[in-house]
C-alpha positions in Angstrom: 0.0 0.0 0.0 3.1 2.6 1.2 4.6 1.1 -1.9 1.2 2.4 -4.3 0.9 5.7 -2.9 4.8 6.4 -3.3 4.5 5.3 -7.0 1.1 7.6 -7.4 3.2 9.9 -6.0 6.3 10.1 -8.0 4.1 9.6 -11.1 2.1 12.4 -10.3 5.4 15.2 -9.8 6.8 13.1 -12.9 3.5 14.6 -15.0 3.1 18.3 -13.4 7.3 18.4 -13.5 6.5 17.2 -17.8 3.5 19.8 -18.1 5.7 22.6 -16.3 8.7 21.8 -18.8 6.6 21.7 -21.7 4.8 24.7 -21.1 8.1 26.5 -20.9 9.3 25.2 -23.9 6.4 26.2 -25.2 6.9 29.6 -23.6 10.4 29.7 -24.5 9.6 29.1 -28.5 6.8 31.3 -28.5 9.3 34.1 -27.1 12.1 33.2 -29.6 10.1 33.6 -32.1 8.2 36.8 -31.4 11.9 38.2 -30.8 12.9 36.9 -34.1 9.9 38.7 -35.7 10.5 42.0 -33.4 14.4 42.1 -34.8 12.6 41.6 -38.4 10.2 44.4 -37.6 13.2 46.7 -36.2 15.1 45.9 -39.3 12.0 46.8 -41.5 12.1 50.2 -39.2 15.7 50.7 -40.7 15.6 49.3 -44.1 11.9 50.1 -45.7 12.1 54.3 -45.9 15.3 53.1 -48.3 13.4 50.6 -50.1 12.1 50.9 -53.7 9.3 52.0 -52.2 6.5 52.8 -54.7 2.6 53.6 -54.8 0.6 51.0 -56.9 -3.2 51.4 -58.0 -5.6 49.9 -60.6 -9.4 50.4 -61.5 -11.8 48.0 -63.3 -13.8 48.8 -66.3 -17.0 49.3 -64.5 -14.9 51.9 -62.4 -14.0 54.4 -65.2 -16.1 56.9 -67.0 -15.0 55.5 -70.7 -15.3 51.6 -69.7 -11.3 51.4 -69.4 -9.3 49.5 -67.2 -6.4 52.1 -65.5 -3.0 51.1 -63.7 -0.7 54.1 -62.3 2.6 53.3 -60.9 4.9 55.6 -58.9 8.7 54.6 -59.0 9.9 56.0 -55.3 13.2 54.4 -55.8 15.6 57.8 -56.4 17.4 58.1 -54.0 20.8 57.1 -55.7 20.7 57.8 -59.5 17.9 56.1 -62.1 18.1 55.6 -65.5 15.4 58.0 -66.7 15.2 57.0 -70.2 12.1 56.0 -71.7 12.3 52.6 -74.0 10.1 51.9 -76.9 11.2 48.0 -77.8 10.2 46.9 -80.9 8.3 44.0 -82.0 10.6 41.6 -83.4 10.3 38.3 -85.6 12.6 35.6 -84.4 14.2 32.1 -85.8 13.2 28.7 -84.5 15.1 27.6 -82.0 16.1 30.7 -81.3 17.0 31.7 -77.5 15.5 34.9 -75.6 18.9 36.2 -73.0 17.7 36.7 -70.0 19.5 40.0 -68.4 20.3 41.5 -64.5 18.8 44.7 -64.6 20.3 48.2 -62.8 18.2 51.0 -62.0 21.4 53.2 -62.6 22.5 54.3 -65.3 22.5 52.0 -68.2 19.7 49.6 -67.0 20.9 46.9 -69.7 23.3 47.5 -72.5 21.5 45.2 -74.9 21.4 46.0 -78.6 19.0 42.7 -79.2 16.6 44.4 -76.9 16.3 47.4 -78.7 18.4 49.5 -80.3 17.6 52.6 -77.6 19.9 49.6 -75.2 22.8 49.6 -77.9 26.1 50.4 -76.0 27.1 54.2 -76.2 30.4 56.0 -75.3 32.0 52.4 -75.6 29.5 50.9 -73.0 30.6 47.2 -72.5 27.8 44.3 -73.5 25.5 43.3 -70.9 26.4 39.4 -70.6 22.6 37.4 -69.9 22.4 35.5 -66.4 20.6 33.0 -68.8 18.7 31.9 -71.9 15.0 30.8 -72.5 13.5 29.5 -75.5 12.0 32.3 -77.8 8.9 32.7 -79.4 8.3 33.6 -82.9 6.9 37.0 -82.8 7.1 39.4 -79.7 5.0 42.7 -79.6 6.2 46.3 -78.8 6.2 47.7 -75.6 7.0 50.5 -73.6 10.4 50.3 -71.0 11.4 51.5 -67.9 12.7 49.8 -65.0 9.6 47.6 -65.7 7.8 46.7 -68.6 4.8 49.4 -68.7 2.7 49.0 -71.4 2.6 47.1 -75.5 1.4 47.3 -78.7 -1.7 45.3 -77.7 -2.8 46.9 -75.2 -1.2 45.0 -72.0 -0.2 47.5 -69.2 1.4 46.9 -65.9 2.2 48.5 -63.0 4.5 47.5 -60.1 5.2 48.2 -56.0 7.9 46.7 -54.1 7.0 44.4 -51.2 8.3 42.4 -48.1 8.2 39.3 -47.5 9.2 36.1 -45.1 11.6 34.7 -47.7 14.4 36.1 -50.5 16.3 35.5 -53.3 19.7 36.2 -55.2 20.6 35.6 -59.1 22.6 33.4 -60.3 26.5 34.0 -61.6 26.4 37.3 -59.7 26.2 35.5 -56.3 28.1 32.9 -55.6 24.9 31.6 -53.3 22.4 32.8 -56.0 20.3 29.8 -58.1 17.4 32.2 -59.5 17.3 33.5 -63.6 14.1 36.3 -63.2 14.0 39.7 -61.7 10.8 41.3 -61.7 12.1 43.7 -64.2 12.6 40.5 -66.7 9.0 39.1 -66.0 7.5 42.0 -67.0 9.2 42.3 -70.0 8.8 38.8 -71.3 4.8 39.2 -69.9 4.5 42.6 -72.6 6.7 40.4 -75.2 4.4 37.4 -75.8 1.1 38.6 -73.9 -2.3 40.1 -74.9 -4.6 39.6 -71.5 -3.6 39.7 -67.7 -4.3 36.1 -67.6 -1.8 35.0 -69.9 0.9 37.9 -69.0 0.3 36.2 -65.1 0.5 32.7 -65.8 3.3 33.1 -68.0 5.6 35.3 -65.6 4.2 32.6 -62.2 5.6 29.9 -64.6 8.9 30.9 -65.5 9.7 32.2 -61.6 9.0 28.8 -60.8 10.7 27.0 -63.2 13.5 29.5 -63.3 13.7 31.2 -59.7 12.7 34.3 -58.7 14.9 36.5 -57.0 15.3 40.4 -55.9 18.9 40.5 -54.9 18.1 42.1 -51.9 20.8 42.2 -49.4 23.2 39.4 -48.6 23.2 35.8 -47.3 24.2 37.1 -44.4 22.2 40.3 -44.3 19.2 39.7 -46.2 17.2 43.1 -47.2 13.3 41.3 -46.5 12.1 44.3 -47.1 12.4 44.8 -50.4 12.1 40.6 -51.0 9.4 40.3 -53.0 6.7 41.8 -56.1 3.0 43.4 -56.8 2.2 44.0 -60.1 -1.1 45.3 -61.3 -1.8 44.0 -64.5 -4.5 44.8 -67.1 -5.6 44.6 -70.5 -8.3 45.5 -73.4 -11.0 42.7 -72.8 -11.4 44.5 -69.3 -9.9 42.6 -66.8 -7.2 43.5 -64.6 -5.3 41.7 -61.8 -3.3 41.8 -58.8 -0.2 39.9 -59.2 2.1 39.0 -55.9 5.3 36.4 -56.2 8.4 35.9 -53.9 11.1 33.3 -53.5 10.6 29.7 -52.7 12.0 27.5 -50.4 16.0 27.3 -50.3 16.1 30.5 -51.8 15.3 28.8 -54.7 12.4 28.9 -57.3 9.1 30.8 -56.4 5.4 31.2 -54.4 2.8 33.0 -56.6 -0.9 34.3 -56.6 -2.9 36.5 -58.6 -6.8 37.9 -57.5 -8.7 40.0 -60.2 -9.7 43.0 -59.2 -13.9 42.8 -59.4 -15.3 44.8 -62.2 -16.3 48.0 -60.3 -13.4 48.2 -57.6 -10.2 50.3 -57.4 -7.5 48.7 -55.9 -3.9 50.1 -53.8 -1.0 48.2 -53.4 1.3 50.6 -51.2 4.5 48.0 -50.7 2.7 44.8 -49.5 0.9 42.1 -50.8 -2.7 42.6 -50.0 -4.5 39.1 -51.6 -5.8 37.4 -48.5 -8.5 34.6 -48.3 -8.0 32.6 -51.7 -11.0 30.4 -52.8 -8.9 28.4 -55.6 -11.6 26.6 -56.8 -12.8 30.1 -58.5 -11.1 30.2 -61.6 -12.6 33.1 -62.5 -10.7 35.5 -59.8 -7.6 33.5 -58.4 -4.6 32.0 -59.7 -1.6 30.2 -57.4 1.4 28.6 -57.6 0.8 24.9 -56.8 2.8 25.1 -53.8 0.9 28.3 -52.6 -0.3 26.7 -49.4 1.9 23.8 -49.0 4.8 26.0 -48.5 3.2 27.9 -45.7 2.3 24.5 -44.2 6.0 23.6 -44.6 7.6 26.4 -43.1 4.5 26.7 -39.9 3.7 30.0 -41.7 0.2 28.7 -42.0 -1.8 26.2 -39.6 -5.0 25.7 -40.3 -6.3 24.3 -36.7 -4.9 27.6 -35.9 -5.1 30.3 -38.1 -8.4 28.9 -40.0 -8.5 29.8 -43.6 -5.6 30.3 -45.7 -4.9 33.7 -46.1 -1.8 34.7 -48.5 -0.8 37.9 -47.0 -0.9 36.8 -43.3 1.3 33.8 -44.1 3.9 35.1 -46.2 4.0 39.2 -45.4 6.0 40.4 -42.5 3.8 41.5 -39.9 5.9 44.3 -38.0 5.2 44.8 -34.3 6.1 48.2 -34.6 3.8 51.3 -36.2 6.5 52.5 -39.0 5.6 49.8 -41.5 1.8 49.4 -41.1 1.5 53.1 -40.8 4.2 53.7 -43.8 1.9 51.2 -45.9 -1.5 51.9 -44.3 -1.2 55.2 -44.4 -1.5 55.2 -48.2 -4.1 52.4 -48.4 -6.4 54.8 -46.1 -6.0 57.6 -48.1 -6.5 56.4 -51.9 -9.4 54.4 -50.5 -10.8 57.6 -48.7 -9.9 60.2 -51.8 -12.0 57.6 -54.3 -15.0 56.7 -51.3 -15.2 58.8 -48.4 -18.3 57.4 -47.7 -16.8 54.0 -46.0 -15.0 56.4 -43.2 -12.1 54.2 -42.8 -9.8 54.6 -39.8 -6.9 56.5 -40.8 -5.0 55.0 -37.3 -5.6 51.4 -38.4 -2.2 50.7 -40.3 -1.9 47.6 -42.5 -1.3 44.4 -40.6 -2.0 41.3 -42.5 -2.0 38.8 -40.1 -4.7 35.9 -39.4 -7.9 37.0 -37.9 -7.3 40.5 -37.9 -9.4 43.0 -39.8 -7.3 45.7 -42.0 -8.6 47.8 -44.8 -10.0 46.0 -47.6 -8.8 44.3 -51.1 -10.7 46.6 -53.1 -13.3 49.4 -53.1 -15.8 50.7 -55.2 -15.6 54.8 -56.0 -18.5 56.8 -55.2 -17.6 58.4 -58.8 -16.7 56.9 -62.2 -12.7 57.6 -62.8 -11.0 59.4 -65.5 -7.1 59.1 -65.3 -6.8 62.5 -63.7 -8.4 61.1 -61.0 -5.2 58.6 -60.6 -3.0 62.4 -61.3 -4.9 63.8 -58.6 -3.9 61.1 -55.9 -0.3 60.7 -57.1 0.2 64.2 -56.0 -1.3 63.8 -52.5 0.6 64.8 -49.3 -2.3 64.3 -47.5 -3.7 68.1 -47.8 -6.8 69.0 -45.6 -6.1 66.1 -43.0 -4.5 65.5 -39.8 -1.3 64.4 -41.1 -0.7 67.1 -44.2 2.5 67.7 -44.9 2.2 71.1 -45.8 1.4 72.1 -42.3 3.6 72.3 -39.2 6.5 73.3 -38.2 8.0 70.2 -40.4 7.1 72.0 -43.6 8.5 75.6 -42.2 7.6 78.7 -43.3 6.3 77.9 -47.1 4.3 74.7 -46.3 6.7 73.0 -47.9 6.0 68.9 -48.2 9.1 67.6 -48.7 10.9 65.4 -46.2 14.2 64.3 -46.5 16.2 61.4 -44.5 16.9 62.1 -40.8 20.2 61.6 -38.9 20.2 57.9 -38.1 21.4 59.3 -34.0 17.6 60.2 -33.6 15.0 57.8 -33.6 11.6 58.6 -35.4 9.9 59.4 -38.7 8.0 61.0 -41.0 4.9 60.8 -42.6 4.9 58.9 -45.8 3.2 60.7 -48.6 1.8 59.4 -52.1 4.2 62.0 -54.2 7.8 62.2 -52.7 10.8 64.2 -53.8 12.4 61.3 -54.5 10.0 59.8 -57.2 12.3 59.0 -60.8 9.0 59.0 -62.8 5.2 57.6 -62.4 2.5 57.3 -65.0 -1.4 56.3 -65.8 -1.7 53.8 -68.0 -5.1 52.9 -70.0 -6.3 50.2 -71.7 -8.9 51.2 -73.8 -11.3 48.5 -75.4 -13.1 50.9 -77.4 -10.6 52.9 -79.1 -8.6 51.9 -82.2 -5.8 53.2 -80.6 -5.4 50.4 -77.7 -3.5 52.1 -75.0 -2.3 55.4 -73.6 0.3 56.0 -71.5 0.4 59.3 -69.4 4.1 59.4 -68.1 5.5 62.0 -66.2 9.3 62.6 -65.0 10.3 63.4 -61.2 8.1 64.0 -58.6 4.2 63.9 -59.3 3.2 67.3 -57.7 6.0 68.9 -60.1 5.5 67.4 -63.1 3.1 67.4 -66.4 2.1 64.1 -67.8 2.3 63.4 -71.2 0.1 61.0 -73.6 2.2 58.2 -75.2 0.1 55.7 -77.9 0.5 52.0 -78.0 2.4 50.6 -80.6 4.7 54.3 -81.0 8.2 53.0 -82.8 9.8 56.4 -81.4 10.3 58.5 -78.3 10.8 62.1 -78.1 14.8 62.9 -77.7 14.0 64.7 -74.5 12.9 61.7 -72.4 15.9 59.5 -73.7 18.8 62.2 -73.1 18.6 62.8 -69.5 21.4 61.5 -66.7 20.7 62.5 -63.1 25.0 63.3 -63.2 25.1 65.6 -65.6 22.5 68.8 -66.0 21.2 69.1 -69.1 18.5 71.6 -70.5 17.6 69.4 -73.1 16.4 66.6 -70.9 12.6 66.5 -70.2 13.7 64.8 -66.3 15.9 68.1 -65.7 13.0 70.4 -66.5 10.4 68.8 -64.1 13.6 67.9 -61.2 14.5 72.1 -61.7 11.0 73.0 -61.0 10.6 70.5 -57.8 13.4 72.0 -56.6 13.3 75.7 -57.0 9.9 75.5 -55.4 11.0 74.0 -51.9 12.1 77.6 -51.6 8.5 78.9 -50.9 6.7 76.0 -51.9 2.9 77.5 -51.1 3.7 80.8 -52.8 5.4 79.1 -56.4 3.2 76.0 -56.6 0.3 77.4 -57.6 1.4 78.7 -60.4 2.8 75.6 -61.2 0.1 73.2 -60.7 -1.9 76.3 -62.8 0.3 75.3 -66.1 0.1 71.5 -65.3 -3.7 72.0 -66.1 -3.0 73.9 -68.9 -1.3 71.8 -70.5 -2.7 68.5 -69.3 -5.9 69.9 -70.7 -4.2 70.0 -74.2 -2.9 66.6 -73.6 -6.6 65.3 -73.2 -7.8 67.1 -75.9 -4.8 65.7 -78.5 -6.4 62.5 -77.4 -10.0 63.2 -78.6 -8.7 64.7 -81.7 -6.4 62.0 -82.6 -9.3 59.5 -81.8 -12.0 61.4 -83.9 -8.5 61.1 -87.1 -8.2 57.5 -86.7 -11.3 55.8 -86.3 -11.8 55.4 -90.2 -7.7 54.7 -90.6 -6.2 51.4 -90.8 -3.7 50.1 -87.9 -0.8 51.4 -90.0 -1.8 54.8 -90.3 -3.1 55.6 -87.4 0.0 54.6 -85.3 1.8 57.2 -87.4 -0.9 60.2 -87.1 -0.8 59.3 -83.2 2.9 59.8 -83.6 3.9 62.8 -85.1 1.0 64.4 -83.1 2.5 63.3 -79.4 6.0 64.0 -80.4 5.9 67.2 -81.2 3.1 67.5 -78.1 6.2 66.8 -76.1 8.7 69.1 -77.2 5.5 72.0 -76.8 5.3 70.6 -73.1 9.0 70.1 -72.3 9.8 74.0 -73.4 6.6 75.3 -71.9 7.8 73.7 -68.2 11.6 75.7 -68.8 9.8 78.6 -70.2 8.3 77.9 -66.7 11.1 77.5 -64.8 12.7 81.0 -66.3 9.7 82.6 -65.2 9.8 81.2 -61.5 13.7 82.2 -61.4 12.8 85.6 -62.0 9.8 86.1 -60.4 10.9 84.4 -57.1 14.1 85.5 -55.8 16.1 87.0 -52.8 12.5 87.1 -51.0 10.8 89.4 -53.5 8.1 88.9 -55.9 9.1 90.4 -58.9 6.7 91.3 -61.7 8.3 93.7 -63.8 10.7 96.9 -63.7 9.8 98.4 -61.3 11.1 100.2 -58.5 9.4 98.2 -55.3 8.2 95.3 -55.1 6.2 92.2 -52.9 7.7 90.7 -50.2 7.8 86.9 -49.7 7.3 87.5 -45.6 7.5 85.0 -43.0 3.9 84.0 -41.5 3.3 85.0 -38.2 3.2 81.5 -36.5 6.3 80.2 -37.8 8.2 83.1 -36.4 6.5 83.2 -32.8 7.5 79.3 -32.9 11.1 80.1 -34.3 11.8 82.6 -31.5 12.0 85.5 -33.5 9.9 88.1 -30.6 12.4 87.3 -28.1 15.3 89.0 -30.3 17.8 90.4 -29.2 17.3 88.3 -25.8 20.2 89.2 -22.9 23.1 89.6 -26.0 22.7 93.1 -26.1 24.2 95.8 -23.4 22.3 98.7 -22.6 24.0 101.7 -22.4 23.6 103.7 -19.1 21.6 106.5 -20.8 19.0 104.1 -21.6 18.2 103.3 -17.6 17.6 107.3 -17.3 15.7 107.7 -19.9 12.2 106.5 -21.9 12.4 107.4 -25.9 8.9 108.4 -26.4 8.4 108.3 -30.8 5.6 110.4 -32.0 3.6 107.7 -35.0 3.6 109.2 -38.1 0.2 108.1 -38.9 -0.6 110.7 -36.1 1.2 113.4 -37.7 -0.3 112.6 -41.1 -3.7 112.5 -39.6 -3.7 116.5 -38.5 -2.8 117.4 -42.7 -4.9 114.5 -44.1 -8.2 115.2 -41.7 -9.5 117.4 -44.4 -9.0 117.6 -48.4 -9.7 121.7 -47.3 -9.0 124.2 -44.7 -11.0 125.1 -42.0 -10.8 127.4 -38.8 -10.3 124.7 -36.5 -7.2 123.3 -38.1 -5.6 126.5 -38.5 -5.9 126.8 -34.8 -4.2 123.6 -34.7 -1.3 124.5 -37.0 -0.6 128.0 -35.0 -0.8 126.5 -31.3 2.0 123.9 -33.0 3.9 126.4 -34.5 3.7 128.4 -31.2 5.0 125.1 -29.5 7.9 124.7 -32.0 9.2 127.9 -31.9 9.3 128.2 -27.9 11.3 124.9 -28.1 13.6 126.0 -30.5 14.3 129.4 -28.6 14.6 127.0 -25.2 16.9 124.6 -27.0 19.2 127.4 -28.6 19.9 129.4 -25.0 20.8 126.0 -23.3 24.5 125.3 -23.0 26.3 122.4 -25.3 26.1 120.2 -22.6 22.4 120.4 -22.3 22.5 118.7 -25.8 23.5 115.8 -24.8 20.3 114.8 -23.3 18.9 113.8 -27.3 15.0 113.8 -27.7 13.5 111.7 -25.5 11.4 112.6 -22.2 13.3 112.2 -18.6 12.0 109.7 -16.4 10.1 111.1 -13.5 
């Protein structure tokens, strides 16, 4: 009996002792793991205001006034130098058998050096070959298309936009890194998408494909530092039978190969994809509005990114997106989201506090929503060139944007923690456009592109299936000023203004109307030209007519910029020869706030005078009043005038008998 209850005993500290140790292990991995996700999050805090951090938005058809489908893109990324130029490719016919190179892109300054691309790529000022990471099989026809650092928009009527994201795995190429096994950038996807594609569908399945075949990488940091917050993709694409998706893909497992998935944006919805992936719950069974990698939830499974006894459904953004503890990356994403949603619906009242956490069971702002209004693409211009005016967080108030309401923010000193605000348009935008697909029109597509920062800058039409660019938008380098390059004029303007940003800005967003107007209306004139034309012809009348467009624009904005140097300078406004003119004053709040009524402070000494006496100044408005009472004489002021007169001349005979000591005293009244 002793002998039973000892075992009972012993068996029953054996289990509490096994529940206490597992429940710490428990503890222990739960911590490890949060910590592991807090040094994530902390290296997100560091690493994502750096990142190519760009604005992505798309509309369905039933969104937009003319039944188009829109996608607008703004490339954040220039902060080092971009190439600026502006690529038409060609359409090309090609041998069978024949092998597509597959190239490492820059974003300085050549991109590529690839004469087989197009010859815009051909090697200049003896530019060395770029050598291909790889080869593919080529096709036997690709179309035209439109080049930046992404493919933007073809012959066809295909158009794309893209926004970095971060995510919970990465990926290097291959032959530059030694630890590198993948062949495709984003920058290649796209490209190869606009080559061989007509519809979203096929542009998405073909680019999922080959990043799974072939690897998908982003070259972001190193094996040993890995940059996850610039890891991964989001392109928006769209095309003329209507439809247009959202498109997310990141490395696989092993830093190899690639995860994918695609939603389609419904019909009547607008859609912002501010740096993160934002396709959630994924019914796959609906062929209609998902696609996926086959591995899509497997690999979540895999790497305990996903459980569903514990998280419930699968949702794509909560397994692979880094969820940051801290309020700089939901905020620096959210912030956006709230805003485009609330610009297009204001109705829904969204939070603007909320931030953008994708994680399991946790209610953010939505996929999509529908506008309260039909869109036309200066709808998209309009939000592009948000800094959040007329809400809390506007960045042309405050003490932040000093005495001009100026919006720009640059990069603090890393020795003081904090941030700022992240606005839609940002000095350090390289270029950002509207693109429309247009299933009604015998021209297919229109790009609106503008250079620099979207605030500062006019965007231009470009037609689908163009063979040429104007010179301006292919000649400019961010090294080397240069008055014939269409980036310089826009990046002078941005600039110049941050001088008094609220008093010169109106008179520049005033010409961007101007001529913006004239841009829509080249459009309905071209459109009434064509519509009898064949394909041929009407690619060339587009042409000729949004070339020289371009060079009308590019020397308005420096006939612009001459204006604004003259007009605006060494604190005057200038208008004219004239001898006086306005004054470009400091408000009153910014000065009370700068410390400028407490001048001159203790640093000046008084002189000993000053303690015996009180300088009492007579206001000439007061003097003025007595001879500007009356336009005419009358008794009562000539009274006035003698009893003065009277007054001077006693003081004058007073002051002329005093001794020249007396004189010292000046004009002011002793102290009694």
């Amino acid at each position: 009996f002793v002998d039973n209850r000892v075992c009972v005993c012993v068996c029953v500290c054996v289990y509490f002792f096994s529940v206490l140790v597992s429940g710490c292990m428990s503890f222990i991995i739960s911590f490890l793991r949060a910590m592991a996700f807090i040094r994530l999050g902390l290296f997100l805090l560091a690493m994502v205001p750096l990142g190519d951090a760009c604005t992505l938005i798309a509309a369905g058809k039933d969104a937009t006034k003319d039944g188009s489908v829109m996608v607008s893109h703004t490339d954040d990324a220039g902060e080092g130098t971009s190439d600026l130029r502006l690529i038409n490719v060609p359409a090309q016919d090609h041998g069978k058998d024949s092998l597509r190179p597959v190239y490492s892109f820059k974003n300085a300054y050549p991109r590529v050096v690839a004469e087989d691309r197009s010859p815009l790529y051909g090697p200049k000022d003896g530019e060395a070959a770029s050598e291909p990471l790889g080869h593919i099989p080529q096709v036997e026809h690709t179309y035209a298309y439109f080049d930046q650092d992404y493919a933007i928009m073809n012959e066809v009527g295909l158009i794309m936009g893209e926004s970095t994201c971060a995510a919970k795995t990465v990926g290097w190429s291959t032959k530059e890194y030694s630890y590198g096994y993948n062949l495709f950038s984003i920058h290649e996807l796209s490209k190869v998408a606009m080559e061989r594609c007509a519809t979203a569908r096929c542009a998405i399945q073909l680019m999922g494909d080959l990043a799974v075949e072939h690897g998908f990488y982003a070259n972001a940091g190193t094996s040993t530092a890995p940059d996850f917050a610039d890891s991964a993709e989001a392109l928006a694409v769209g095309d003329r039978t209507g439809e247009v998706w959202m498109f997310h893909v990141m490395t696989g497992a092993r830093n190899r190969s690639a995860v994918w998935a695609a939603q389609r944006v419904p019909d009547d919805s607008v859609v912002a994809a501010p740096n993160s992936f934002i396709i959630r719950q994924m019914d796959l069974s609906d062929k209609d509005n998902f696609m996926a990698s086959p591995n899509v939830k497997s690999f979540a499974k895999e790497m305990g990114w996903w459980n569903p006894r514990r998280d419930g459904e699968f949702d794509f953004a909560a397994a692979y997106a880094v969820s940051d503890p801290l309020p700089l990356v939901p905020l620096y994403i959210g912030r956006r989201m709230w805003r485009i949603y609330t610009m297009l619906a204001p109705n829904l009242k969204l939070n603007p506090d909320l931030g953008y956490l994708p994680i399991f069971k946790h209610r953010t702002y939505p996929f999509s929503i529908v506008p309260v209004e039909k869109l036309y693409p200066q709808d998209f211009m309009r939000i592009m060139r948000d800094h959040y005016e007329g809400t809390p967080f506007d960045m042309t108030k405050g003490l932040a944007a000093g005495p001009f309401g100026n919006p720009t923010r640059w990069i603090g000193d890393k020795s003081v923690s904090g941030a700022w605000e992240r606005s839609i348009s940002v000095f350090r935008a390289s270029y950002s456009f509207v693109a429309v697909s247009r299933p009604r029109s015998p021209i297919p597509a229109i790009l609106w592109y503008g250079h620099d920062a979207p605030h500062g800058t006019v965007y231009v039409p470009f037609f689908s299936g163009q063979t040429s660019v104007p010179e301006s938008y292919l000649s400019s380098k961010q090294s080397v000023f240069d008055p014939t390059g269409a980036w310089w004029a826009f990046n002078f303007i941005n600039n110049w203004c941050q001088l008094a940003f609220n008093v010169m800005q109106p008179e520049v967003t005033k010409e961007q109307r101007r001529l913006e107007d004239l841009g829509k209306q080249l459009v309905a004139d071209i459109d009434r030209k064509v519509g009898h034309l064949p394909r041929e012809q009407t690619v060339k009348v587009a042409e000729k007519q949004q070339l020289h467009f371009a060079r009308q624009v590019v020397t308005a904005w420096w006939a612009l910029a001459h204006k604004l140097i003259a007009t605006y300078n060494n604190g005057a406004i200038i208008h004219g020869e004239v001898e006086l003119s306005n004054k470009t004053t400091y408000p009153a709040w910014w000065l009370k706030k700068v410390g400028y009524e407490g001048w001159p402070g203790n640093t000046f000494i008084y002189p000993k005078i000053y303690q015996q006496y009180n300088p009492t100044f007579a206001p000439r408005s007061a003097i003025l009043s007595v001879s500007n009472a009356s336009s005419s004489p009358n008794i009562f002021s000539l009274m006035v005038l003698a009893a003065f007169g009277s007054l001077a001349a006693f003081a004058l005979f007073h002051v002329t008998q005093r001794g020249p000591q007396a004189r010292t005293v000046y004009e002011y009244e002793a102290l009694s």
